[in-house]
C-alpha positions as CSV (number, residue, x, y, z in Angstrom):
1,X,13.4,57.9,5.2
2,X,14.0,58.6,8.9
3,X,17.3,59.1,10.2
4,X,17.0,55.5,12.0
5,X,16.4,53.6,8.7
6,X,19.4,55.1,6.8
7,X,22.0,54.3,10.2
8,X,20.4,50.7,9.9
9,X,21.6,50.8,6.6
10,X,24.7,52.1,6.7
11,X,25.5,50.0,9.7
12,X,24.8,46.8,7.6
13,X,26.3,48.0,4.7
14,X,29.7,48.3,6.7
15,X,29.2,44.8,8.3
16,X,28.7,43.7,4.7
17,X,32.0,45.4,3.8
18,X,33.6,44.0,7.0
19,X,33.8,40.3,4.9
20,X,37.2,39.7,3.9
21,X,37.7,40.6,0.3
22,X,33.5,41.9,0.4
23,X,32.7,38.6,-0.5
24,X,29.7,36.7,1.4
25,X,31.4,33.6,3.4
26,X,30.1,30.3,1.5
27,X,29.4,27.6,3.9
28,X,29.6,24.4,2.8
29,X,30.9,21.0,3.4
30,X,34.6,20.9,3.8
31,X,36.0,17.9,5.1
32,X,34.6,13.9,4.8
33,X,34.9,10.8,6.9
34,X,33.0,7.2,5.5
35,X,30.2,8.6,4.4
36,X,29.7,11.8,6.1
37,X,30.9,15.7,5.1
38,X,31.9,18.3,7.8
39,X,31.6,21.5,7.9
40,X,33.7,23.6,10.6
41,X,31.9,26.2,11.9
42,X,35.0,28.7,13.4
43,X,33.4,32.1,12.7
44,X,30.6,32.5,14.9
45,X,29.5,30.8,17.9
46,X,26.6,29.8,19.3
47,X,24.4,27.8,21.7
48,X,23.6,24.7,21.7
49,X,20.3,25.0,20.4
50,X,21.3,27.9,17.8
51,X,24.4,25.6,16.6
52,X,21.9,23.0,15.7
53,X,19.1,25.2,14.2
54,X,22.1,27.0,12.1
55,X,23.3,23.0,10.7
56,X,19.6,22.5,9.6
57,X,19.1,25.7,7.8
58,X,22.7,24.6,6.3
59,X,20.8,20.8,4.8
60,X,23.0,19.5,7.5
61,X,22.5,18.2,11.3
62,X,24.7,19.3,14.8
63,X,27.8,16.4,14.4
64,X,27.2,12.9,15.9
65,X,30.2,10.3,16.7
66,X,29.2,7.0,15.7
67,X,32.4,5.2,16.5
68,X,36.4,5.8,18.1
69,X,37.3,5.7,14.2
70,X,35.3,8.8,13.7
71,X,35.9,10.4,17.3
72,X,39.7,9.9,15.9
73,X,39.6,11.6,12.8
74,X,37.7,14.5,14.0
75,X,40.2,15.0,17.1
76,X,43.0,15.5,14.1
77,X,40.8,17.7,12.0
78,X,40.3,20.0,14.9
79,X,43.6,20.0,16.6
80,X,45.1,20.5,13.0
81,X,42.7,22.7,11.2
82,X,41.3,25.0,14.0
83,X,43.0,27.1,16.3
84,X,42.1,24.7,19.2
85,X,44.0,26.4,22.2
86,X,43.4,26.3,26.0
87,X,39.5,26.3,26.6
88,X,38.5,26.3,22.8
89,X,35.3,24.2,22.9
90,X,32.9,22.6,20.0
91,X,29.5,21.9,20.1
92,X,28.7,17.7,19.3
93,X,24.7,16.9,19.1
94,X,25.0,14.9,22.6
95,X,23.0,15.7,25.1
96,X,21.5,13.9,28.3
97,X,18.6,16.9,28.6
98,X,15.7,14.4,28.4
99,X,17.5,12.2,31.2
100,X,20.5,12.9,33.1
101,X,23.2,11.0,32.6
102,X,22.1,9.5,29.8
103,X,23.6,10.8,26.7
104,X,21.7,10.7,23.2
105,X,22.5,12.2,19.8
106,X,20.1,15.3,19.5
107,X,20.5,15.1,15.4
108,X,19.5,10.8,15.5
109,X,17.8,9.9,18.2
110,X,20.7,7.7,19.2
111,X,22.4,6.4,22.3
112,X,25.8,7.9,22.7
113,X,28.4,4.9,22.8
114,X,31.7,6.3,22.7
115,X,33.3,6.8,26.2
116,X,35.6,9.2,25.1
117,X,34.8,11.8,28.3
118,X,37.6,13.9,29.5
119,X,39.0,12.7,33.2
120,X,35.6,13.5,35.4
121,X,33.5,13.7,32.9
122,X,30.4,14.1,32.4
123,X,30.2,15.7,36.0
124,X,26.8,17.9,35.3
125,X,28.3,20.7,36.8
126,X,25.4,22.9,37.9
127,X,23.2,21.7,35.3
128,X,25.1,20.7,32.3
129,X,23.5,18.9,29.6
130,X,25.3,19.4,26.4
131,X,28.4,17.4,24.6
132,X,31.2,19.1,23.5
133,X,34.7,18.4,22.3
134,X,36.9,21.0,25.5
135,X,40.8,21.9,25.0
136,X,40.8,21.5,29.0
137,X,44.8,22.6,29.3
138,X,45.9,20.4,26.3
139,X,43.8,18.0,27.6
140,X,41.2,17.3,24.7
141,X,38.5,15.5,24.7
142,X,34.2,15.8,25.3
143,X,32.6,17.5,28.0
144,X,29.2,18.3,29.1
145,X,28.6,22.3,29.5
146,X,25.8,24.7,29.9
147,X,23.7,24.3,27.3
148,X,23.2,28.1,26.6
149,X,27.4,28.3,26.4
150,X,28.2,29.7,23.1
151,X,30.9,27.4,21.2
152,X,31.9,26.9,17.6
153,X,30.1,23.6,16.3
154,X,30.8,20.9,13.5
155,X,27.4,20.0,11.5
156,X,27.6,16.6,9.4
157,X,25.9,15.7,6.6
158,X,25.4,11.7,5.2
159,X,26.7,11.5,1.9
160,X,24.2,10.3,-1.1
C-alpha cells in the first residue's frame, strides 16, 4: 500500500475513535408530537439542501409546521433540549425558492400557514430563501437565510 492509503486510514480510524465511548452515533427518532417523531439533528450541520437529503437517507423528511400547536411544542423542545444560544439557528423545510415570498414546505408540497416570522421577517436579505427557527438575541422564532448557510436541522417522520 502507498503511504497515502495507509494516512487515509489511519486518519479515519482516529475519526472513528473520536466517537464518544468508540461507539457509532445512532440516529433515530427521539421525540413525538400527534403523529409525527423528531429527530434533533445537533452534531453536524449543514445546508439546506444537505439537511434535507441527510433526513431522507434517515426514512425521514426536513421538519414541516402544520399548525401553532406544533410550532409550540417544537419552540420548547429546542429551547429546552438544545443548547439554543444567541444566533443558534435550525433548518425547517420552508422555502419561497420557486416564488419569492411565497413560502412552501419543501418535504409536502405545502403552503406554509403559520405566521410565526421573527419581527421583519421574512425580509429576503440579499437572496434568502430558506426557513429556519433563529435565536436572534433571545428573540426566537423563524427566519429566512441563505440557503447554503450551514445550520443544525429537525427531520420528522409521520407515525404508522
Amino acid at each position: 500500500m502507498s503511504k497515502r492509503v495507509l494516512l487515509l486510514l489511519f486518519i479515519c480510524f482516529a475519526a472513528i475513535s473520536a466517537l464518544p465511548n468508540n461507539k457509532k452515533v445512532k440516529r433515530q427518532a427521539t421525540h413525538e408530537f400527534g403523529n409525527k417523531d423528531y429527530y434533533l439533528e445537533s452534531l453536524i450541520k449543514a445546508n439546506f439542501h444537505n439537511a434535507f437529503m441527510f433526513c431522507q437517507r434517515l426514512g425521514m423528511q426536513l421538519l414541516t409546521i402544520n399548525s401553532n400547536e406544533e410550532y409550540d411544542y417544537l419552540y420548547k423542545l429546542i429551547t429546552t433540549e438544545l443548547s439554543f444560544g444567541p444566533d443558534s439557528k435550525l433548518w425547517t423545510s420552508g422555502t419561497d425558492i420557486a416564488r419569492e415570498g411565497k413560502f412552501h414546505w419543501l418535504s409536502t408540497g405545502y403552503p406554509v400557514k403559520i405566521n410565526k416570522w421573527l419581527p421583519g421577517e421574512p425580509d429576503n436579505d440579499n437572496g434568502e430563501h430558506c426557513m429556519e427557527f433563529w435565536n436572534n438575541n433571545g428573540n426566537i422564532g423563524l427566519n429566512d437565510d441563505k440557503c447554503h448557510s450551514e445550520n443544525y436541522f429537525i427531520c420528522e417522520k409521520k407515525k404508522n
